[in-house]
FIBAFI-118768 format. One record per residue: residue in one letter; z, x, y of N, C-alpha, C in turn. Coordinates in pm, whole numbers, plus 32768, in hexadecimal, padded with zeros to 4 digits. Each point is the difference from the previous one (the first is absolute). Layout:
# residues N
aZXYZXYZXY...
//
This chain:
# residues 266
x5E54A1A4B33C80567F8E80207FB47F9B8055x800D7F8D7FC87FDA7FAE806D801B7FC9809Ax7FB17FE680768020800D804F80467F9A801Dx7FF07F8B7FD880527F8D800A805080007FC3x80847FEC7FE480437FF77F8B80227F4B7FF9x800E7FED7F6F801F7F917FC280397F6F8042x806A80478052803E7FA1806C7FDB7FB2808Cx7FA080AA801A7FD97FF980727FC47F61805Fx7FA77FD57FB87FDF7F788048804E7FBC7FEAx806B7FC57FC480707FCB801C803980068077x8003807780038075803B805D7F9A800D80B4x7FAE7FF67FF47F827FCC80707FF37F87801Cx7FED7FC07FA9802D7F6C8016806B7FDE803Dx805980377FD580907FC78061802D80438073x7FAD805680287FD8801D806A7FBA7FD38071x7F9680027FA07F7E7FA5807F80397F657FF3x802F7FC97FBC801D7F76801F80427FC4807Cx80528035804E807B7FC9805F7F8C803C806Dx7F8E805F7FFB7FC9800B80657F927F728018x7FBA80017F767F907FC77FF9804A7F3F8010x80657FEC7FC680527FAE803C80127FF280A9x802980478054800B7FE2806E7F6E80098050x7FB480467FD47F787FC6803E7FD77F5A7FF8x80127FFB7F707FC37F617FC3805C7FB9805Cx807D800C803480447F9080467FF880148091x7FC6805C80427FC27FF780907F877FB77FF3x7FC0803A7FBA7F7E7F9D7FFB80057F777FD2x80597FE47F9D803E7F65800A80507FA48066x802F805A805880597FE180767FAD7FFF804Dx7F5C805080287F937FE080687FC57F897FE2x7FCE7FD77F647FA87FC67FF380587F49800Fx806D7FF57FDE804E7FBE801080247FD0809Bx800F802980217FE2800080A77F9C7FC48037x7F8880497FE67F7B7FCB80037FE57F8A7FCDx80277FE57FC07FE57F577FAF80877F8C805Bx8039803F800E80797FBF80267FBF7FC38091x7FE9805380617FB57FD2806E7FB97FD58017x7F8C80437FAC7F6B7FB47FF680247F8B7FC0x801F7F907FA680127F947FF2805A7FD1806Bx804B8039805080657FAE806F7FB27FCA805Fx7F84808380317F967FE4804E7F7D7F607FDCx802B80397F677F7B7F4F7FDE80667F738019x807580447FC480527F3F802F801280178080x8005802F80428004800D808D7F787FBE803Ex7F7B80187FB57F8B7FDC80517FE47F457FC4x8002801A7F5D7FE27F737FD280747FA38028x80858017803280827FAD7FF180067FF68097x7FC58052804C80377FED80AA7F897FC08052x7F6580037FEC7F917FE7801A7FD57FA17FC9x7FC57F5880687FD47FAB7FC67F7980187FA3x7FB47FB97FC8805B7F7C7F928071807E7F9Ax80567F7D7FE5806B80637FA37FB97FB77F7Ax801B80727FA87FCB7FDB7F6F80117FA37FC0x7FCE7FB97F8280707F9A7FBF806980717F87x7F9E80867FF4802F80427F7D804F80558022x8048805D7FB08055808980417FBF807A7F80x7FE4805B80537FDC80897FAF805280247FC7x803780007F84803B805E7F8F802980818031x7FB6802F80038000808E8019804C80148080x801F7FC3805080387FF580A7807480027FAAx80387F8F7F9080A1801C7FFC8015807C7FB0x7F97800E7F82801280A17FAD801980698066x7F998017803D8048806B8073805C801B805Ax80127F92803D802A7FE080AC80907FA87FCAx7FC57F98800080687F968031806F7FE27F8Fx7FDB80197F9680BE7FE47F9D80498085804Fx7FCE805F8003804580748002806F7FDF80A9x7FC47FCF8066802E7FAF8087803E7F877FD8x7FCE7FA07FB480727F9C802980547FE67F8Bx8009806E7F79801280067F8D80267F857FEDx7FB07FC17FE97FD57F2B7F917FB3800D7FADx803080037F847F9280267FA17FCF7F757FD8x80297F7880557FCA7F827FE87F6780197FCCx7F9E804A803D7F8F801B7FD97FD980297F8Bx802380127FA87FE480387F8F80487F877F6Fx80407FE8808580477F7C7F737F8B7F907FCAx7FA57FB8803C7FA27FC47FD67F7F803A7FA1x803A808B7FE27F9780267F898055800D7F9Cx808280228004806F801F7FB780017F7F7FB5x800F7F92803980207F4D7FCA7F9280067FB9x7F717FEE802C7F797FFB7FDB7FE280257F77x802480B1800B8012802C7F7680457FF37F90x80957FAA801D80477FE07F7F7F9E7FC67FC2x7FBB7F8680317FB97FA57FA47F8E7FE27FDAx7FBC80927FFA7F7B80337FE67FF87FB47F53x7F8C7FF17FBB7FDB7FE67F967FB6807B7FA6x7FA1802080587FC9808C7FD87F847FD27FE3x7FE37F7480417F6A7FCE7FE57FA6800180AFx7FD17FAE7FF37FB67FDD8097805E7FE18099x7FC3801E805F806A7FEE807D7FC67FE78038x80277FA680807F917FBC80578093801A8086x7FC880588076803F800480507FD87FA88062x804D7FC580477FA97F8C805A8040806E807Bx7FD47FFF808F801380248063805080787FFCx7F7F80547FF3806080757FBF7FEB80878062x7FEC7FD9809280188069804D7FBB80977FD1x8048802A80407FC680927FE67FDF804D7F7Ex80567FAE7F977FD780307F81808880727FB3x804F7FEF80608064806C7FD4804A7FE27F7Bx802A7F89800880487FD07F787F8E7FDE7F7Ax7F8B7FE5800B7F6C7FF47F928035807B7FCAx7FFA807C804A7FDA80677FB8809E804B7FF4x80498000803C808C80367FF380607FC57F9Ex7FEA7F777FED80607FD07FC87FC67FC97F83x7F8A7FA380347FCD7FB17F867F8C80387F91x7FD1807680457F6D802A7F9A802080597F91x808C80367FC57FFD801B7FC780267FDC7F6Ex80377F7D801C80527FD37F937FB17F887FE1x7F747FD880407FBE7FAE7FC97F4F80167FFFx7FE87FCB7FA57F487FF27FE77FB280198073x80257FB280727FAB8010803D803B7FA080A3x7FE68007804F80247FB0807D7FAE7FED806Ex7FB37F7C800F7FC77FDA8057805F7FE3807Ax7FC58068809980927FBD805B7F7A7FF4807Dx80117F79803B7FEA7FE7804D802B7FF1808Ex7FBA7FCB804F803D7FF280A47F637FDF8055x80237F8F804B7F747FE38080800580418048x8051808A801C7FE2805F805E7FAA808A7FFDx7F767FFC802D7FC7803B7FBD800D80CA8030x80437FFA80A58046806F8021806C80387FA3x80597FC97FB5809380237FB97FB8802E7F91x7F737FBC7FBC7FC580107F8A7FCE80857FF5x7FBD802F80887FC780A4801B80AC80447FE2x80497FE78054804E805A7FD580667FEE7F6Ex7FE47F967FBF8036800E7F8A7FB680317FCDx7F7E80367FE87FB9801B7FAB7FED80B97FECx801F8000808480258092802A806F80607FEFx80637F958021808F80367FED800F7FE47F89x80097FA37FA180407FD47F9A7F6E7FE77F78x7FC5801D7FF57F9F800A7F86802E80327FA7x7FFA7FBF7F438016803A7FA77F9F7FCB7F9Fx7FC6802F7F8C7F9C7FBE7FBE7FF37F767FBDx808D7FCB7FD680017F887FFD80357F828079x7FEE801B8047803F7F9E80837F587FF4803Fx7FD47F95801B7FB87FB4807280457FA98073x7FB5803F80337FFF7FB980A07FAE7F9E8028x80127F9E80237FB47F76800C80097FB1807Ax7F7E801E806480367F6880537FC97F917FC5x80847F95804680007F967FBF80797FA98062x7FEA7F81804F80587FC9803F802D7FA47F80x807D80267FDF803B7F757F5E7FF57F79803Bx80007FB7807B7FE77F6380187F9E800E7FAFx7F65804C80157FA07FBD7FF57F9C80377F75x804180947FFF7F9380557F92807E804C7F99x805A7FD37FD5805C80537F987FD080587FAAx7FF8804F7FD87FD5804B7F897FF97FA27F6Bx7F9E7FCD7FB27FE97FDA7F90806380577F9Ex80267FBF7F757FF480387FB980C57FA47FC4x7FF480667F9680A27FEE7FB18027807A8033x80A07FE1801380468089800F809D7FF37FCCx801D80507FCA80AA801B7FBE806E8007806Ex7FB9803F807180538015806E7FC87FE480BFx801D7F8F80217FE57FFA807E8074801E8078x7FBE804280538068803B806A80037FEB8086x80697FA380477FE27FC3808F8046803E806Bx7FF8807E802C807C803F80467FED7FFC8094x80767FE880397FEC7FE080AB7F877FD5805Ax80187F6A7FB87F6E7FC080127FF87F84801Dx805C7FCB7FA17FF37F6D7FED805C7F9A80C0x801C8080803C80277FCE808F7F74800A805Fx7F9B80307FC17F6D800F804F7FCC7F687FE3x802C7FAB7FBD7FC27F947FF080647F867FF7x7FB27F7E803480357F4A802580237FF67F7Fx80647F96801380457FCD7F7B7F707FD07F8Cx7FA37FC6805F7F967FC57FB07F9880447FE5x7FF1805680147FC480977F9C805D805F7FB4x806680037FF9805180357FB080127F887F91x7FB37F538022802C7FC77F797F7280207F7Dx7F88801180A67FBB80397FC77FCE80567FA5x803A807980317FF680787FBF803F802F7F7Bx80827F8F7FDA80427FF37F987FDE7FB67FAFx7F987FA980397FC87FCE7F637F8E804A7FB8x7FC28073806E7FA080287FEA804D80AD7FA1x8057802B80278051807F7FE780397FC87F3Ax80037F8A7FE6801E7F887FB37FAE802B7F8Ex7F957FD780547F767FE17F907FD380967FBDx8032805480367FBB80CC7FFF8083802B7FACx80607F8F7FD9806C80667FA27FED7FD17F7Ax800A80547FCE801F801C7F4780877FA37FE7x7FFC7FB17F8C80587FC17FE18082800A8028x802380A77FDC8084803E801B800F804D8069x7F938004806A7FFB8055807280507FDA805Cx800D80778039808A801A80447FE57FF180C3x801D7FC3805B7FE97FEC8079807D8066804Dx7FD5805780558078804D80327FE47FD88096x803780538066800080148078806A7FE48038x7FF0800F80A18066802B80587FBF7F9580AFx804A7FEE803C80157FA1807C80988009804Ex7FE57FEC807480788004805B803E7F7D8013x80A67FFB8032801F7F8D80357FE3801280AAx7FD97F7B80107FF87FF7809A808980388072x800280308056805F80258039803F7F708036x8075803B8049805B7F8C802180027FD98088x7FB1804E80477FBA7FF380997F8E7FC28018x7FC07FE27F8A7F7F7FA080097F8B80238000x7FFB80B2803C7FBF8050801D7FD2802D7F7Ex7F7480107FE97FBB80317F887FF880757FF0x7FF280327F7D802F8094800A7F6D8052800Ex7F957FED7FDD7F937FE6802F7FC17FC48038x7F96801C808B7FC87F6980397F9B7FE37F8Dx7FD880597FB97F867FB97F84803E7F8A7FBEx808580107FD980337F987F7C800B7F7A803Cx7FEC7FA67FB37FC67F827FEB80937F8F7FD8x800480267FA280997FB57FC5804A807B7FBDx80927FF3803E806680637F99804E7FBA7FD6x805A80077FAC80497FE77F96807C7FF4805Bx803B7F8B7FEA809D7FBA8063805780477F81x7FF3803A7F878047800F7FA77FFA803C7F61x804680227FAE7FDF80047F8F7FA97F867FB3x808E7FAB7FF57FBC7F5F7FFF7F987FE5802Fx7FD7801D804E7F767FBC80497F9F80397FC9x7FD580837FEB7FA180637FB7800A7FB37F74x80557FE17FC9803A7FA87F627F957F8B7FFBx80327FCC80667F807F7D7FFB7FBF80098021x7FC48059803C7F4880297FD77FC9801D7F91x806180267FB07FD080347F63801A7FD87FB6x808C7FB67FF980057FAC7F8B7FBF7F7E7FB2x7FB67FEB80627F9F7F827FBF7FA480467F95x7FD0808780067FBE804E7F9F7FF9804C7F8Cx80AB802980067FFE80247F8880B37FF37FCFx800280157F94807E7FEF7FA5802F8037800Dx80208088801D80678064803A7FF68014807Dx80658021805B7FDE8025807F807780628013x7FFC806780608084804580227FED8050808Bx804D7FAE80677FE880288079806F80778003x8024806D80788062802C7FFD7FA7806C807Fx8099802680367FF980328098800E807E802Dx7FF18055807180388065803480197FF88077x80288050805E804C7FFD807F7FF4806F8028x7FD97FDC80707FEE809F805780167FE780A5x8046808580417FF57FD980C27FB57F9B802Ax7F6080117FC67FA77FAF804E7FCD7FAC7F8Cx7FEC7FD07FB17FAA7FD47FA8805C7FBF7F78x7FE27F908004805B7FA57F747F847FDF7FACx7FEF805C7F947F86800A7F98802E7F997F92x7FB97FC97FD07FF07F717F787F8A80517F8Fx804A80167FA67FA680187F727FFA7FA67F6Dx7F6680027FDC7FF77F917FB37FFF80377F71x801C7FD07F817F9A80177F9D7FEC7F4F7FBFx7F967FE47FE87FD37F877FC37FBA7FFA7F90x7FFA7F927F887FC8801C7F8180207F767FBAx7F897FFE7F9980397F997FAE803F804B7F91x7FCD807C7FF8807D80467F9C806D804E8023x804180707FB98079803180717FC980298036x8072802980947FF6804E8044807580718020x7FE08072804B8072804C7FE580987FCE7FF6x804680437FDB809D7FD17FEC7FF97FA97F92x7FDE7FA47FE87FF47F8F7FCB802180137F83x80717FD17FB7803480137F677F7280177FA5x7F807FC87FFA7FB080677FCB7F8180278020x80418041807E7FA780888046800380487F95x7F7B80417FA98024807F7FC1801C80848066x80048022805B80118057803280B57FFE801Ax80367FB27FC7809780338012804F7FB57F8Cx80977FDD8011805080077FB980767FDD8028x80197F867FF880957FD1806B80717FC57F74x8038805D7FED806A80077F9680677F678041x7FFB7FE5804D804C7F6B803C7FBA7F9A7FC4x7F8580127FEE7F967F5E7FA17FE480237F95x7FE4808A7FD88019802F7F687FF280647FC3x805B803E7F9F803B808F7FEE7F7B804C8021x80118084801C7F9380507FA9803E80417FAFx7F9280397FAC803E80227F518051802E7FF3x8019807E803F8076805E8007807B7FC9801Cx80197F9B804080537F987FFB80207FA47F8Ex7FB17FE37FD080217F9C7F73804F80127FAC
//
């Protein structure tokens, strides 16, 4: 007779599982911990100790900070970003640490050049956030933009780092680097109502939806501003194009049975 019988590892399995289970979740409950602090400890050193950054580490809110001030505002500017991917070229302009290049945008397109003039944020994007198609580039956009055509350019919490008259700048130049039908995304704050900047880095913020509107509408044929709200922070998101853009009766990516059936309807 055999010593195992037929069932037997079955019946071991559902055994050892609820053990081998509660190990895996102490050690997920240590290591969790451990990350939880240790990033509380880095925004604690880069956020409390002069100079304060212009960028914010990714990884500080993945670990630490949604889980404390649960705002998932952070994650929404890759979320927007990505509706209106093409699946061709990407040109990230001021692209911080690199979290959204490679989290949000590198997989659903060719390839993505993301830049930033900070050449500290660049070590650690390159570290933290590397994937085989994403480059990292310094490059200040006044003066050295990245060359080239691209399907998709991306301006996220940025365009308040710069004067009205480099932002008219930079839009003719962001202009000249899009593909016929390329798509302009990003994200910017409204100015608070105390006068007080929400960064001392930022330069000009946005009095409004409207106001972000007429920065862009001289450029292209579609435009679609639209907002979020949070305790501290009144966020403005863009998408721009001379062709659609999301939502837009013909976005292929959707289907608004109010401007016209879809089939199953007919």
């Amino acid at each position: 007779m055999p010593l195992i019988k037929k069932n037997q590892p079955r019946l071991l399995h559902r055994m050892a599982k609820p053990i081998l289970e509660w190990f895996c979740e102490i050690e997920a409950s240590i290591s969790s911990y451990w990350a939880k602090a240790s990033h509380r400890r880095l925004m604690d050193v880069q956020w409390s100790l002069p100079p304060l950054p212009e960028n914010f580490d990714h990884q500080i809110d993945l670990f630490y900070w949604w889980q404390q001030s649960r705002n998932s505002q952070w994650v929404e500017r890759g979320v927007y970003g990505a509706l209106c991917l093409l699946g061709g070229k990407v040109l990230e302009l001021c692209c911080g640490d690199g979290f959204n290049a490679r989290n949000f945008y590198s997989l659903n397109s060719e390839s993505v050049i993301a830049c930033d003039f900070d050449p500290h944020i660049l070590k650690t994007a390159r570290r933290k956030n590397s994937t085989p198609n994403v480059s990292f580039v310094q490059a200040d956009i006044r003066t050295e933009m990245p060359p080239g055509v691209f399907d998709n350019v991306i301006w996220d919490a940025a365009i308040e780092h710069f004067t009205e008259t480099e932002i008219t700048s930079i839009m003719d130049n962001i202009k000249a680097r899009l593909s016929p039908a390329g798509i302009l995304s990003g994200h910017t704050v409204v100015e608070r109502g105390d006068g007080v900047k929400q960064l001392s880095h930022h330069e000009y913020e946005c009095k409004s939806k409207e106001d972000l509107l007429r920065l862009l509408a001289p450029y292209f044929k579609n435009v679609m501003v639209f907002e979020t709200r949070y305790p501290e922070r009144h966020n403005l998101y863009f998408w721009a194009s001379d062709g659609p853009v999301p939502f837009a009766p013909d976005w292929v990516g959707g289907c608004n049975t109010w401007m016209h059936k879809c089939e199953r309807y007919l």
